[in-house]
N, C-alpha and C positions, 0 to 999 in steps of 0.2 A: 717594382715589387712592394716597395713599401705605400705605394698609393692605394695597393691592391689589398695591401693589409689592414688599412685604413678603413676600407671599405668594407671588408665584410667584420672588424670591432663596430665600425660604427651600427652597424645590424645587431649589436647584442649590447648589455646592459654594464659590460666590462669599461672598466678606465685605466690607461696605463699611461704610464710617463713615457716622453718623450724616447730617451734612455731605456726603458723597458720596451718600447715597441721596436726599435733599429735594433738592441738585443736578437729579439725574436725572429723578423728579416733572416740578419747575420745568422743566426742558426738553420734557418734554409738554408742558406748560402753552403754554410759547410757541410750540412746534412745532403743537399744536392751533390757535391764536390768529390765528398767520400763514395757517396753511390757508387759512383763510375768504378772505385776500385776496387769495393767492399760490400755491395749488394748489400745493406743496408735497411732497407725499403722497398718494395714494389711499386711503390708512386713515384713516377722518375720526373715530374713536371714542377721545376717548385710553386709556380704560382696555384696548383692542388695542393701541394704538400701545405703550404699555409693554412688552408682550410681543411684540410683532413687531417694532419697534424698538429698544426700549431692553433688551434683556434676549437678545435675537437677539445683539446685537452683544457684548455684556458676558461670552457665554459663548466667546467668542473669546481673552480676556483670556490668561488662564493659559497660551496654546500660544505667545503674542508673544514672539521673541524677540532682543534687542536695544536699543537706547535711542532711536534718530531713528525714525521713522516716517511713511509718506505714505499717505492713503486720495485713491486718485485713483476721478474721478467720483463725489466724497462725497455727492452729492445735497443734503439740508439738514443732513448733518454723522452723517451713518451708512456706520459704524460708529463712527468718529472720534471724536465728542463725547463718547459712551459711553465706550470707551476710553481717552480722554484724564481723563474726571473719574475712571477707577477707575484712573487709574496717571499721578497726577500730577510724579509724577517722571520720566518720559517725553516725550520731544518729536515732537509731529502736526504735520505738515502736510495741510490739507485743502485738495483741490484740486477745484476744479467747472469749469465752462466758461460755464454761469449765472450771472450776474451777481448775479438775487436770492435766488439759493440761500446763495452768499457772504456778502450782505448778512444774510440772516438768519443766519447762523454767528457774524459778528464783532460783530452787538446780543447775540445770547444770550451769547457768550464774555465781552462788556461785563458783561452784566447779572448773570451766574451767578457770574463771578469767575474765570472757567475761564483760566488765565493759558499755559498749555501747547500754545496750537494757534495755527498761522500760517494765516489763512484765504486762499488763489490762484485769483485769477479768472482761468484759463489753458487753455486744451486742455494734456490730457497729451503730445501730440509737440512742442509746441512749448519745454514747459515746460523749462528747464536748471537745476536748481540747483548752488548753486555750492559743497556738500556732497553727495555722493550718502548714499542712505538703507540702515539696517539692516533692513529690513521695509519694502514695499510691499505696502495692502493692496487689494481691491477686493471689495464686494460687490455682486451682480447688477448687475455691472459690462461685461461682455463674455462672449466666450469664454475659454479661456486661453491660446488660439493669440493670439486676440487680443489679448489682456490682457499677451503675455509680448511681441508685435513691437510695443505701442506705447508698455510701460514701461520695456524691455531696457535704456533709458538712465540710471533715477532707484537703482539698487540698488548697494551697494559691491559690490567683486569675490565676498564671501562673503558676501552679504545674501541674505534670505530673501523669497520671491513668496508673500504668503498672498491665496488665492481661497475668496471662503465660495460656496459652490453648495448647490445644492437637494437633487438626488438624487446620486447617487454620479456621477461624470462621466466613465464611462469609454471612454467614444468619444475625448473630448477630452481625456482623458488618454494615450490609444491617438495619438494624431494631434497629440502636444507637437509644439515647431517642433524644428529641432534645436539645442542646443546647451544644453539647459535639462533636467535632471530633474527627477521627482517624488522627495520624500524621506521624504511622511509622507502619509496621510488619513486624518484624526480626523472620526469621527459625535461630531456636535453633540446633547445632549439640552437643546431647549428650551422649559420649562414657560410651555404655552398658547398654543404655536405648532404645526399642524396638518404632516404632510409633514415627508419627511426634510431633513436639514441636513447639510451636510460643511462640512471647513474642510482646502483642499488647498495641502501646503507645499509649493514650490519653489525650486532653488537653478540655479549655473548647472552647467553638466557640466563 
């Protein structure tokens, strides 16, 4: 596994420590493990789940910008985990509405050491925190109409909406709500994952 991880960082422009990549491993490991009981993911292979998982999310890294951060409808901690063990000096909030998605976020963050992420068993409209965030992220998370009317509350006045999508999203970038621009879309190149990737920035207007 980890030679396999190796392999497809070494295809992209990411550097992590020693410690930060067997992190990442290990979180297959148990994100594989739990599958079995907890259906989890539909990717049941970890050596995918590396690349469509954990390597999907990691090439996001470099465009983040700011220091708080919230991935709402983290799922079992994607992008968020990833993110959080390659930029440990950064502060995640992962928020689900799953109960055992949660659960398995705050064992692995136990077990891996990952000390950076607050795990929220919460719907995003109801959620308030009592710091708004420098970056909101979401992947195949929603739309971004919808993405922008049910996070519009969790971002500082000058924070940034990051949406990862699939193919370029231009209907729904044509049809923002208003009061929200687009300010950036960056093509994601991610080794050993099939179909395009974007990663769409927003701010407010």
């Amino acid at each position: 596994m980890r030679a396999v991880f190796d392999a497809l960082l070494g295809q992209t422009a990411l550097t992590l420590s020693e410690s930060q990549a067997n992190q990442c491993v290990a979180l297959v490991e148990q994100l594989h493990k739990w599958n079995k009981a907890y259906n989890l993911t539909s990717v049941r292979d970890p050596e995918q789940m590396l690349a469509r998982h954990i390597i999907d999310s990691l090439v996001v890294a470099p465009l983040l910008t700011g220091q708080r951060f919230i991935d709402v409808g983290t799922g079992p901690g994607l992008p968020g985990l990833p993110l959080a063990i390659a930029n440990p000096d950064r502060e995640f909030v992962l928020l689900d509405s799953l109960g055992k998605r949660i659960r398995f976020i705050r064992q692995v963050c136990h077990q891996l050491g990952i000390d950076n992420v607050t795990a929220v068993h919460e719907r995003v409209e109801a959620y308030q925190p009592t710091e708004k965030f420098d970056g909101v992220i979401s992947r195949a998370f929603a739309s971004l109409d919808d993405m922008l009317n049910w996070c519009s509350h969790l971002a500082q006045p000058d924070g940034t909406f990051f949406a990862l999508k699939g193919q370029y999203p231009e209907q729904e970038i044509n049809a923002l709500p208003q009061g929200f621009r687009v300010i950036q879309v960056d093509k994601l190149e991610v080794p050993g994952v099939e179909g395009e990737r974007h990663l769409v920035a927003i701010k407010y207007a």
